[in-house]
C-alpha positions as CSV (number, residue, x, y, z in Angstrom):
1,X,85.3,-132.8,-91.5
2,X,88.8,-131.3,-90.4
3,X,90.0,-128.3,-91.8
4,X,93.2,-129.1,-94.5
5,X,96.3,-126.9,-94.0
6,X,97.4,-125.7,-97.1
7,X,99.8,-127.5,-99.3
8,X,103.1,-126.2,-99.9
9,X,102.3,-125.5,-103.8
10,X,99.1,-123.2,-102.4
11,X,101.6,-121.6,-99.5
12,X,103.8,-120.6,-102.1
13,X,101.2,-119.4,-104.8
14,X,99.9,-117.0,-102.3
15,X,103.4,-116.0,-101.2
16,X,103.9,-114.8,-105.4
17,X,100.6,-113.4,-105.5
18,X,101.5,-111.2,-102.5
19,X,104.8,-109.9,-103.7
20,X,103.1,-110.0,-106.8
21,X,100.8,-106.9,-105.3
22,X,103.8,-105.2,-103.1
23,X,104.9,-104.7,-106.4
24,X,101.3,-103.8,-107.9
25,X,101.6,-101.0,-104.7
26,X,105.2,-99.9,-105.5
27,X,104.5,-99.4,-108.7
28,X,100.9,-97.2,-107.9
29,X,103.1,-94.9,-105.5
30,X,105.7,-94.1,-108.0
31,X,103.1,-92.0,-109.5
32,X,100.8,-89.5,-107.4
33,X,97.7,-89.3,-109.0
34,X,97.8,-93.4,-109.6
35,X,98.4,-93.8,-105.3
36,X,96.1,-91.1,-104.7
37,X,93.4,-92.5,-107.1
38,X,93.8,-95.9,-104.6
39,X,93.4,-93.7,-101.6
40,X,90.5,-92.5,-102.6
41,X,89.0,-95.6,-103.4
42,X,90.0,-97.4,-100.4
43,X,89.2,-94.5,-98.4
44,X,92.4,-94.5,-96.6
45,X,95.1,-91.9,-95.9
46,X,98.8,-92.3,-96.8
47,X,99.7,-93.1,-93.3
48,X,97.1,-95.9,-93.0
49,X,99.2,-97.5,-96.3
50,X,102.0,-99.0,-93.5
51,X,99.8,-100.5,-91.0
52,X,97.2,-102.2,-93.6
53,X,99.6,-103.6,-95.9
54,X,100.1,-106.0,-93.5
55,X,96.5,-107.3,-93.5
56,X,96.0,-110.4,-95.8
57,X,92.9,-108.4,-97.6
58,X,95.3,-106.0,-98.6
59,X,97.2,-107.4,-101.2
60,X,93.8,-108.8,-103.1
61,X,92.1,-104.6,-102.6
62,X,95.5,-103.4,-104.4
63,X,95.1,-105.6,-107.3
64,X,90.9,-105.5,-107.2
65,X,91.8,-101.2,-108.0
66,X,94.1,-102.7,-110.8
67,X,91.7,-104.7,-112.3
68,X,89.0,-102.3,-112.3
69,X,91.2,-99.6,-114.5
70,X,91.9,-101.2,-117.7
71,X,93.9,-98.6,-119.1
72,X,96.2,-98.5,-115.5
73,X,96.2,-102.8,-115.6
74,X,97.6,-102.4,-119.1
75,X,99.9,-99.8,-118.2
76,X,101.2,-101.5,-114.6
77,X,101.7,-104.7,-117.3
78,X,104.0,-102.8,-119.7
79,X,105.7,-101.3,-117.1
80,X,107.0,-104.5,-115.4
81,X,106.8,-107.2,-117.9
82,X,104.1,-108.7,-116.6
83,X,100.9,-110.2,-118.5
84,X,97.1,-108.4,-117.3
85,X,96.4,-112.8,-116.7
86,X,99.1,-112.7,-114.4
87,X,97.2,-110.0,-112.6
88,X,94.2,-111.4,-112.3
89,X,95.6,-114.9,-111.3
90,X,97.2,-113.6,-108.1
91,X,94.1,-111.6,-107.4
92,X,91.8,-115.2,-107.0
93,X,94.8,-116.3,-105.2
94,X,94.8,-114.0,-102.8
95,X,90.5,-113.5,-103.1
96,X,89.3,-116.6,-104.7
97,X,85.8,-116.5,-106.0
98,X,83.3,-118.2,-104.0
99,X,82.3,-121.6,-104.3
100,X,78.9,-122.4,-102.8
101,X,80.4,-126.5,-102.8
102,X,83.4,-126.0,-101.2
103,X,83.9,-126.4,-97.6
104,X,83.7,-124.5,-95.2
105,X,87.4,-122.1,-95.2
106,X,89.0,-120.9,-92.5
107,X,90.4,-117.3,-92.2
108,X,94.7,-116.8,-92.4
């Protein structure tokens, strides 16, 4: 069975959910102890931040830390008008759960 290319409605679903989680990052390094709480998590530096945003997993481990904080989801929501659903939307956009039926995907 060949491998579909994605449609243009997926292509542009995972383009939102991205800038959805640039944003997700601006917003965490406006505040030190919120980017420093993802550092430590991730176990990265500051100056690993650059070079692995532009890995695909990134955007899905910035909004995985959100999720996992209720109190900074809620808070990340208030500050930029966005819903805690809207969150976790572009997070199985970006990561979507796994589906033992479905075939066989192939990496970005």
């Amino acid at each position: 069975m060949p491998i579909r290319e994605k449609t243009p409605s997926q292509a542009r679903a995972r383009e939102a959910a991205g800038a959805l989680a640039i944003r997700a990052l601006g917003w965490l390094a406006q505040d030190m102890e919120r980017i420093g709480g993802f550092l430590a998590q991730s176990g990265m530096g500051p100056g690993d931040l650059r070079v692995r945003a532009q890995e695909p997993a990134f955007g899905a481990a910035i909004l995985s830390y959100l999720l996992s904080d209720e109190a900074l989801l809620l808070a990340f929501a208030a500050d930029t008008t966005l819903r805690p659903q809207d969150v976790v939307h572009a997070f199985h956009v970006l990561e979507p759960p796994f589906d033992p039926d479905a075939p066989v995907r192939r990496g970005d």
